[in-house]
LUMSEBA-205492 format. One line per field, with one value per atom (N, C-alpha, C): residue number from 1; x, y, z; residue in one letter. Coordinates in Angstrom, 1 decimal, padded with zeros to 4 digits. Layout:
% residues N
torke = (NUM  ...)
xx = (X  ...)
yy = (Y  ...)
zz = (Z  ...)
sedren = (A  ...)
//
This chain:
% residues 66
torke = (1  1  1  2  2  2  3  3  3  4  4  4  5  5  5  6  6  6  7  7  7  8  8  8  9  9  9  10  10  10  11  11  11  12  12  12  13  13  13  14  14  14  15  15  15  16  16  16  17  17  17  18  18  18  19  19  19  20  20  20  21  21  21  22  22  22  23  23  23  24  24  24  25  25  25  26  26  26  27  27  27  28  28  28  29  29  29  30  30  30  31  31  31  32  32  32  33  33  33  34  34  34  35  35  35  36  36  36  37  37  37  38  38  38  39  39  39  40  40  40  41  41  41  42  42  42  43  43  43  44  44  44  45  45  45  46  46  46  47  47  47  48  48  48  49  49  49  50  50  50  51  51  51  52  52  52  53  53  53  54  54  54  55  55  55  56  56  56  57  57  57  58  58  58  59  59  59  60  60  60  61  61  61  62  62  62  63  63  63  64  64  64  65  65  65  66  66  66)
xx = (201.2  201.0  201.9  201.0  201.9  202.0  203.5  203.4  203.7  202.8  202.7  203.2  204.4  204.4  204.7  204.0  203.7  205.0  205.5  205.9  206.5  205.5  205.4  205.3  205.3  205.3  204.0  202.4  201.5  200.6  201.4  200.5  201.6  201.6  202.4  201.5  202.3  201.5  201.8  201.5  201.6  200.7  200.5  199.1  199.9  199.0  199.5  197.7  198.4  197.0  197.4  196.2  196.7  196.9  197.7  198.3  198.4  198.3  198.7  198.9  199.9  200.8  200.2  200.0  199.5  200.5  200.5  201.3  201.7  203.1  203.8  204.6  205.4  206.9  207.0  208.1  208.2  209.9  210.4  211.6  211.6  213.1  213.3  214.7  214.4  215.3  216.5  217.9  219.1  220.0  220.3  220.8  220.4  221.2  220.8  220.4  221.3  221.8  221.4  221.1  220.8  219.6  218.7  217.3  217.3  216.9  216.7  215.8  215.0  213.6  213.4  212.7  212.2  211.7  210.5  209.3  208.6  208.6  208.2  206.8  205.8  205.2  204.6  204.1  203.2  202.3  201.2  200.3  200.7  201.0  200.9  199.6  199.0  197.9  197.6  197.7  197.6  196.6  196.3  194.8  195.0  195.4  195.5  194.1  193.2  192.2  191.2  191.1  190.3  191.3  192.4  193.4  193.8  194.0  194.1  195.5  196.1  197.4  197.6  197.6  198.2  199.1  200.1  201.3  202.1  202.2  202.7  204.0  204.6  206.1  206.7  207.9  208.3  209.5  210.3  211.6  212.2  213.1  213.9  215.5  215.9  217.1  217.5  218.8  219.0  218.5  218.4  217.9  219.1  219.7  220.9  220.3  220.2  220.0  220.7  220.7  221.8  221.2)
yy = (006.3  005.0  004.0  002.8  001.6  000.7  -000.4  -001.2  -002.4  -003.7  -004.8  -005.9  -006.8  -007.9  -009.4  -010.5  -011.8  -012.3  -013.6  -014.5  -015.8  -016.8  -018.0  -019.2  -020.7  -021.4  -021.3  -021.4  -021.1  -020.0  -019.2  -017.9  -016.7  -016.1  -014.6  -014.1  -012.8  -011.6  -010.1  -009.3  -007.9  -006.7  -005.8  -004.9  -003.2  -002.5  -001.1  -000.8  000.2  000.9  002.0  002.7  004.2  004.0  005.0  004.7  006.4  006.9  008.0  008.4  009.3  009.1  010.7  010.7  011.9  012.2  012.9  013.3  015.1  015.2  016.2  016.1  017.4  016.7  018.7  018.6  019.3  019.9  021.0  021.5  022.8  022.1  023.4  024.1  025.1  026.1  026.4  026.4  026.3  026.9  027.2  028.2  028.7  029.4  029.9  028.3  027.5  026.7  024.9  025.2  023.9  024.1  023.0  022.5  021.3  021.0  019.6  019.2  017.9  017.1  016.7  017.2  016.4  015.2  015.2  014.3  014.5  014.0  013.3  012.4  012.4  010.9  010.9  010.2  009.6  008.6  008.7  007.4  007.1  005.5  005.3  004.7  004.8  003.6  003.0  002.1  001.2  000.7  000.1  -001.0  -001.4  -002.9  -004.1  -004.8  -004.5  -005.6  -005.5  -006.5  -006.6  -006.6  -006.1  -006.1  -004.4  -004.0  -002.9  -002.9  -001.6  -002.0  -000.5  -000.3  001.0  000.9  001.4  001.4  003.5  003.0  004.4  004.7  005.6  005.5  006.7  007.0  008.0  007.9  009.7  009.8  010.9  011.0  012.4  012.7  013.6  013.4  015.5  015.6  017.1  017.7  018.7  019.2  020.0  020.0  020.6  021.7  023.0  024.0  024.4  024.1  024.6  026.0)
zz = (061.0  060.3  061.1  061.3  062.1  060.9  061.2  059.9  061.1  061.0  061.3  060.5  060.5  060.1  060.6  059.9  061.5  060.2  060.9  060.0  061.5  061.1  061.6  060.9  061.4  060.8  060.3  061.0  060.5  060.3  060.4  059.9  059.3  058.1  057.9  056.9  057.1  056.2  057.1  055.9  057.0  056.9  057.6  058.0  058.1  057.4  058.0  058.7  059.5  060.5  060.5  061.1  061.8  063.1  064.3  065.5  065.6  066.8  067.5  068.4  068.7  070.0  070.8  072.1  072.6  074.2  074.6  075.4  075.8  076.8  077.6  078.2  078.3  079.0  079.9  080.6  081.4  081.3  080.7  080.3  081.6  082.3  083.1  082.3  082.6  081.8  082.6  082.4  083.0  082.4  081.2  080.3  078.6  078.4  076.9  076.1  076.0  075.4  076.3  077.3  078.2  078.5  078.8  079.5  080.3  081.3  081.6  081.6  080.9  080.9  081.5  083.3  084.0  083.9  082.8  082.2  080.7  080.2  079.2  079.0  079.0  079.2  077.8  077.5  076.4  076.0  075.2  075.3  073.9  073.8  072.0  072.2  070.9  070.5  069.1  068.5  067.3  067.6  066.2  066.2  064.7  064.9  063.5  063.6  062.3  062.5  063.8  064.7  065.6  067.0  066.9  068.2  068.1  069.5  069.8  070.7  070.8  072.0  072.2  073.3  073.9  075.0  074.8  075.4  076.4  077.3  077.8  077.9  077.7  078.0  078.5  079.0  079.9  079.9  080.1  079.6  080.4  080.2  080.7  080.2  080.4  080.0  080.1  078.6  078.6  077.4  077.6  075.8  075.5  074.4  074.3  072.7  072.7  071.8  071.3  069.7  068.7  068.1)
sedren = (X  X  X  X  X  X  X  X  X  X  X  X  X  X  X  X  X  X  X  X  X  X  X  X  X  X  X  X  X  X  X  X  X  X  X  X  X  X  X  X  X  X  X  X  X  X  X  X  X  X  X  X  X  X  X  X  X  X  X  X  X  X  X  X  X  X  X  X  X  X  X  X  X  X  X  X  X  X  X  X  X  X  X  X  X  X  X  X  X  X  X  X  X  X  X  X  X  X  X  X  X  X  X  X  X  X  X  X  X  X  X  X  X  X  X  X  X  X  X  X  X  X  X  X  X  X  X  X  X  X  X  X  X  X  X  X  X  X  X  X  X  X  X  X  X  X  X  X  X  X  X  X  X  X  X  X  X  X  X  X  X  X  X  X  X  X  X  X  X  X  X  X  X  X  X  X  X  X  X  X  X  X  X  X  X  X  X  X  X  X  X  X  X  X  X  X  X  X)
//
């Protein structure tokens, strides 16, 4: 669920939508307890009304297992 809210001099108000994010990432294995995230990527996508937006994003980092 996305939540939308405007607030301007001539226009406010606020909108919920549905929105869903799809994606993969890439975990190399390096110990019991460590990983490293090569990649990450992901597609978001929302839709308010008659406007649409999809957005990609991408990440990496460590994965640390407890």
């Amino acid at each position: 669920v996305a939540h939308l809210k405007t607030s301007s001099l001539s226009l406010s108000g606020s909108d919920n939508s549905f929105s869903w994010a799809m994606g993969g990432g890439l975990d190399v294995y390096v110990s019991p307890r460590f990983s490293v995230r090569l990649a990450e990527a992901d597609w978001l996508r929302t839709q308010f009304a008659d406007s649409t937006q999809s957005n990609f994003r991408c990440s990496g980092g460590v994965v640390i297992k407890f």
